[in-house]
Structure formats: structure tokens, C-alpha cells
C-alpha positions in Angstrom: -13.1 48.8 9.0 -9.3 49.6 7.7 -8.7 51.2 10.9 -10.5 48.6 13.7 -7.2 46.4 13.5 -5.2 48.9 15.5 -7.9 50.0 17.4 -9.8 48.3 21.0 -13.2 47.8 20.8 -13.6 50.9 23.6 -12.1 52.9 20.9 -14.4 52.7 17.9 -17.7 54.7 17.9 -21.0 53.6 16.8 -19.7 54.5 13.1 -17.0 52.3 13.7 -14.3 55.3 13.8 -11.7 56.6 16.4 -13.5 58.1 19.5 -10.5 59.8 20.3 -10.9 61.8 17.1 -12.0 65.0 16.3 -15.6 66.1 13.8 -12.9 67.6 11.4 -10.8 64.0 11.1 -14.1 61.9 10.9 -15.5 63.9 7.9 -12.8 63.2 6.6 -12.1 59.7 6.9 -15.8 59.3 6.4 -15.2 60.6 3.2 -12.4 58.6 2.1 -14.4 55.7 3.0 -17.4 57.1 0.9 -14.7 57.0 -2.0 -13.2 53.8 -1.7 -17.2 52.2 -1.7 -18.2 54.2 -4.8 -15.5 53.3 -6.7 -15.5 50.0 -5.9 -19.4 49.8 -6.9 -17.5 51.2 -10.4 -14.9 48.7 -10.6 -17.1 46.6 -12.9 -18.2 49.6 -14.8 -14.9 51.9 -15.4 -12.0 48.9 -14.7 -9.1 49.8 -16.4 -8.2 47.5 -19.2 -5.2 48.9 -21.3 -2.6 51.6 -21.0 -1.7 53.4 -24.0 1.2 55.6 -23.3 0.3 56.2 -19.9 -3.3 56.9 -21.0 -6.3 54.6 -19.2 -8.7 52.6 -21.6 -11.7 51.4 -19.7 -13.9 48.9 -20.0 -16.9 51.3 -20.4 -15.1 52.6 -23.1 -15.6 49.5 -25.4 -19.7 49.8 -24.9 -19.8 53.5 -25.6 -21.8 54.7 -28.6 -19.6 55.9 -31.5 -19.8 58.1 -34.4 -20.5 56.0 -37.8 -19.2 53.2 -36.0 -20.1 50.0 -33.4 -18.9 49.8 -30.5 -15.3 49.2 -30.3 -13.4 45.7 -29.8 -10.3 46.1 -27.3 -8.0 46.4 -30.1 -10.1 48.7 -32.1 -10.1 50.7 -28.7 -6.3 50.7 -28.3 -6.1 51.4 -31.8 -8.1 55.0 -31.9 -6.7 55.5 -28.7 -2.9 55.4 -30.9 -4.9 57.5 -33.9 -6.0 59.9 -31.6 -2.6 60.7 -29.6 -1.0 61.0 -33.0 -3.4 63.1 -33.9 -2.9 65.2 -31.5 0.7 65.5 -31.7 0.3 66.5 -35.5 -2.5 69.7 -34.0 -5.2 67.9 -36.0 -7.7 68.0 -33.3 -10.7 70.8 -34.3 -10.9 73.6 -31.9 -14.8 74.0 -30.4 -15.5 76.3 -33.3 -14.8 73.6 -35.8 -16.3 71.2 -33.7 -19.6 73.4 -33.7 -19.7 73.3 -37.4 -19.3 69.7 -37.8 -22.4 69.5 -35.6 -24.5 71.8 -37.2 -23.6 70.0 -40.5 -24.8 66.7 -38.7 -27.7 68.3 -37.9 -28.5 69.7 -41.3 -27.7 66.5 -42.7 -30.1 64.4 -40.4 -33.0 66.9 -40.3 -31.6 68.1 -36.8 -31.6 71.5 -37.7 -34.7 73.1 -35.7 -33.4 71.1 -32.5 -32.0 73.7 -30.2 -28.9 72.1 -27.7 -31.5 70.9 -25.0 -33.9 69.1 -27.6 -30.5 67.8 -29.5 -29.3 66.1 -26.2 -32.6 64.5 -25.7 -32.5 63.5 -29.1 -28.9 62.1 -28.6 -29.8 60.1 -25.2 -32.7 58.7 -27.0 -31.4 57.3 -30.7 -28.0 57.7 -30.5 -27.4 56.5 -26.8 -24.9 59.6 -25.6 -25.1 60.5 -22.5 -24.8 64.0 -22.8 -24.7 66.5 -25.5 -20.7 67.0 -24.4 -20.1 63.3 -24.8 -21.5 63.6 -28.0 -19.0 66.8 -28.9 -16.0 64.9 -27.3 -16.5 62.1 -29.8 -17.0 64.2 -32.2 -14.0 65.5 -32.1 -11.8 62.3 -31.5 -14.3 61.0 -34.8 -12.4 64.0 -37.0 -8.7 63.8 -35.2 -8.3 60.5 -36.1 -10.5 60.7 -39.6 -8.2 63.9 -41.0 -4.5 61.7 -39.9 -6.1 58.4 -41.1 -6.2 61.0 -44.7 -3.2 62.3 -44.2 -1.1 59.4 -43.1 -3.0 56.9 -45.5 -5.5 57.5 -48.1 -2.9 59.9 -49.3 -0.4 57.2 -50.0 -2.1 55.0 -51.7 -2.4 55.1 -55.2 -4.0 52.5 -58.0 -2.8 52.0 -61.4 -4.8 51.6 -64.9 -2.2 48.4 -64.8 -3.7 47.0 -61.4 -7.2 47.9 -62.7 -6.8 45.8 -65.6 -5.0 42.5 -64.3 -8.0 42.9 -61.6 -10.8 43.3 -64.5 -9.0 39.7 -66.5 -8.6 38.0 -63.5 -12.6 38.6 -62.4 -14.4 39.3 -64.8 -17.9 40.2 -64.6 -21.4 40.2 -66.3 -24.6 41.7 -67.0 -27.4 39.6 -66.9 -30.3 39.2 -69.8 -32.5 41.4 -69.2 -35.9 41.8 -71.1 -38.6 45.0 -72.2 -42.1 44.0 -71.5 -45.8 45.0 -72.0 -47.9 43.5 -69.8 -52.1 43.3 -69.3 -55.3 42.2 -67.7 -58.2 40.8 -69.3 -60.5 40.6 -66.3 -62.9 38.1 -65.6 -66.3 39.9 -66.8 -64.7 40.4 -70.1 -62.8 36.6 -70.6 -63.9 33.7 -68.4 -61.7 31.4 -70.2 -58.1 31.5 -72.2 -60.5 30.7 -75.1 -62.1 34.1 -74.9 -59.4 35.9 -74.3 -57.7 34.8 -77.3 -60.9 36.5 -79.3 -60.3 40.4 -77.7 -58.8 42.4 -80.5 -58.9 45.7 -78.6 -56.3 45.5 -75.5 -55.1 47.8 -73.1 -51.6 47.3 -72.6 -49.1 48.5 -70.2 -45.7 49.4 -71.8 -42.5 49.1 -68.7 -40.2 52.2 -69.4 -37.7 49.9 -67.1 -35.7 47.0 -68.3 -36.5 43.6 -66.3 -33.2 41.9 -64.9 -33.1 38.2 -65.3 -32.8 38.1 -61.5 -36.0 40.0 -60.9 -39.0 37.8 -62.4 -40.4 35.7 -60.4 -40.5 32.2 -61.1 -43.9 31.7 -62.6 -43.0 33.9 -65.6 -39.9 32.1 -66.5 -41.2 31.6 -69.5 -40.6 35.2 -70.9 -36.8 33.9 -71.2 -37.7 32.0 -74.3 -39.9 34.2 -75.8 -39.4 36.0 -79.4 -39.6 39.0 -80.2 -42.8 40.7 -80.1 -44.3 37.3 -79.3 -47.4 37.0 -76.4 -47.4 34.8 -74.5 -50.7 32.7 -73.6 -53.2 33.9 -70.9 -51.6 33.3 -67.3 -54.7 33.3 -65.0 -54.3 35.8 -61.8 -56.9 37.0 -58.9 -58.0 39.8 -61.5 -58.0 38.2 -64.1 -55.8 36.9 -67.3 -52.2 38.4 -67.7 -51.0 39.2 -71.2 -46.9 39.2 -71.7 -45.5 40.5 -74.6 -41.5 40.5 -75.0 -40.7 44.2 -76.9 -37.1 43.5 -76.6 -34.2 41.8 -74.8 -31.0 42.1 -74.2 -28.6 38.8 -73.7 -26.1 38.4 -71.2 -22.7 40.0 -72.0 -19.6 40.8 -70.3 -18.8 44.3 -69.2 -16.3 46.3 -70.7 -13.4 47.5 -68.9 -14.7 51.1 -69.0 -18.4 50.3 -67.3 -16.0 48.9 -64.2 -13.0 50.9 -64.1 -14.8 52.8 -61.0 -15.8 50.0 -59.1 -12.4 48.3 -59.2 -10.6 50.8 -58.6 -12.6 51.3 -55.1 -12.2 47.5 -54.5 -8.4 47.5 -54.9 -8.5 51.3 -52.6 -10.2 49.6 -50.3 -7.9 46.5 -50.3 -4.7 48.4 -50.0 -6.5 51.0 -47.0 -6.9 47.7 -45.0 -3.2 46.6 -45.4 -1.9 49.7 -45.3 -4.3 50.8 -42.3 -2.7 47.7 -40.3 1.3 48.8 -41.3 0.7 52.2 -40.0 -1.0 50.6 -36.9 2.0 48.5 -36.8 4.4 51.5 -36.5 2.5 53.3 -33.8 2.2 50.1 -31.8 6.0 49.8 -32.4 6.7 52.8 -30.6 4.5 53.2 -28.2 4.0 51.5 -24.9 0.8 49.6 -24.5 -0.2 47.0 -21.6 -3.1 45.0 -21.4 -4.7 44.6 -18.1 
């Protein structure tokens, strides 16, 4: 007990508190010792890790479950916990109206919609891991704040030009891979017993693929379509139903792409590339001006 050490033996109760004090005096220090027990059966849970401006990041914060995200490494913790502050100083956190219609979006969007709040939470507790509907709504809201600054502070200062696009495209170029128009059929076994037979049935009932076949996507026992002609059939390739028939209606060889088929996608490479450096510069400059301890 805190208090024994001052105290005789005479003087502590069966509780192991002051006899000379009064009910009022024991609740209370009864309750402060209730206190100082729960929170040390928390410490584990809730410790404090890192400061950000005064502001607590626990550990429990790191395991939480996220929106669109996994959970959260210390650094990506202090991190959102800088996005967010700025965030807030800029008055870009939703009010609960907006926050309400973000929801019922992610609703719609997940085929939520029917759920009222109760079934929602349950659903939330269940697949997504919240712990409550308004845990789900708080993150919700940190999830825009820092989503709409990240926008305004970033994405909207980057900017890619047809010259970048270009060195990018000579520097790694890429290619399109044969691929090859097929029709394909079975000669089962009551009409051919043998490759011999087959080769003597005018009338067959072929299958003609609307797809193109990528290189990548036969499998290795028809390899042989790659050096086929033209119109060309192949020879009978016996299966459990029977004898396959390939013919080759067309192919296309491997080729380069042109700059215009992957404008698009390098374009998003290079946004993607300058988002991450710029990302870590503007991280950089918050962390430069705020004050952040690690515990």
C-alpha cells in the first residue's frame, strides 16, 4: 500500500487503509487506487509512444484498423498524426454532415446500403475490426482531413511533361507479345480411335475464339501453335475427350508499343514517383517544425 509506510500496523484496516479515516476519504482513496490498477493493467495496451505537438500517439494506435490502409508503422503513425493537425489548421476536417455522406457513399459502394447503424456496427466489428460504429466515423474523418490536404498540398503541385513522358518511354521501352487467333476442336473417341481416322473426317465442328491468345497464356503442351502457318492444322493432340484440332486463323508478332498506347501509363508511373518524393519533402517540413519525441 502507498500509504502503509507512514502508517503503524494498528492503523491500517482490513483493506489496508487509515482507520482513523472517515467512509467519505476511503471511497475515495479506494478509488484512486482502483485507477492506478486499471491503468496499469493498460499500460501494455494504451502506453504512450510519441508526442506530436503535445498530442499522445499510443501504442494501440499502430494496431487499429484503418481506412484503405494497414495498420500503421510508428512513423506512418506520427506522420498522419502531422497530416491531420495540418489539416485541421487549414478547417479541412468534414463536419458530421459530410462525414454522414461519406458513409452512406461507403455503404452504397460496398452493398451496405440496407444496413441500418446497429446492423452497420456489427458489420464493422465483424470484417472491418472497428470497435464501434463511432470509431469507424472518427477515422473516417481523419481518412478525408488528411486525404483533401495530401490534394491540396501535393497532387496539386505536381505536374508531368510530354518531355518527361518521352525520355521515360526511350529509356524503357516496352512490348506486346505475339499473340495468335485460333479455332480449336474435338474429335471424340467414338468417332476417331486413332490420329489415322481422324485425319479421314471431312465434316468438323469447329470452335472459332473471338479472343486473341497472348503468347504468355498457352500452356506448354501447345507450343507448337508458335510455328504454325497460316491457316495451317495442326495434327491430332490426344485429350481425355478425345482428339484436339488447332488451326492458326491469324497471328500477330511481337512489336513494340507506340508512344501513344503508353502515354497513360507512364504518365501515372512518373505521378506516382514524384507523389512519393514529394510526399516525403512535405513530411520533411512539417517534421521541421513541429516538435515530436519518441518514447
Amino acid at each position: 500500500m502507498i500509504f502503509n509506510k507512514y502508517l503503524s500496523n494498528k492503523e491500517v484496516g482490513q483493506k489496508g487503509l487509515p482507520l482513523f479515516l472517515g467512509t467519505t476519504m476511503k471511497k475515495f482513496f479506494l478509488l484512486v487506487l482502483l485507477s492506478l490498477s486499471y491503468l496499469s493493467s493498460r499500460d501494455l495496451v494504451d502506453k504512450i509512444i510519441a508526442r506530436v505537438n503535445g498530442i499522445n500517439v499510443l501504442l494501440s494506435h499502430l494496431n487499429q484498423p484503418r481506412i484503405n490502409s494497414q495498420p500503421y508503422t510508428l512513423e506512418e503513425a506520427v506522420a498522419q498524426e502531422l497530416y491531420f493537425q495540418q489539416a485541421s489548421r487549414y478547417k479541412l476536417v468534414p463536419s458530421t454532415l459530410e462525414v454522414e455522406k461519406y458513409i452512406a457513399s461507403y455503404k452504397a459502394g460496398n452493398n451496405l446500403k440496407h444496413l441500418n447503424d446497429e446492423d452497420f456496427e456489427s458489420h464493422l466489428k465483424k470484417n472491418e475490426g472497428f470497435a464501434s460504429l463511432d470509431q469507424f466515423k472518427r477515422e473516417y474523418a481523419r481518412y478525408i482531413s488528411v486525404n483533401t490536404l495530401i490534394q491540396q498540398e501535393i497532387k496539386q503541385r505536381i505536374f508531368i511533361t510530354a518531355q518527361e513522358v518521352e525520355s521515360y518511354y526511350k529509356k524503357y521501352p516496352e512490348w506486346v507479345e505475339a499473340s495468335y487467333k485460333l479455332k480449336t476442336a474435338i474429335i471424340p473417341f467414338d468417332k476417331a480411335k486413332t490420329e489415322a481416322e481422324v485425319k479421314k473426317i471431312k465434316d468438323i465442328d469447329w470452335i472459332e475464339h473471338d479472343e486473341w491468345l497472348e503468347k504468355d497464356s498457352i500452356s506448354e503442351n501447345m507450343t507448337f501453335i508458335f510455328k504454325m502457318k497460316k491457316n495451317e492444322i495442326s495434327k491430332p493432340v490426344k485429350t481425355q475427350y478425345g482428339y484436339q484440332l488447332v488451326q492458326l486463323i491469324d497471328k500477330k508478332p511481337k512489336r513494340k508499343k507506340i508512344l501513344d498506347e503508353s502515354y497513360i501509363e507512364i504518365e501515372k508511373r512518373l505521378r506516382a514517383s514524384k507523389m512519393d518524393k514529394f510526399e516525403k519533402e512535405y513530411r520533411d517540413e512539417l517534421k521541421s517544425k513541429s516538435t515530436i519525441v519518441y518514447l
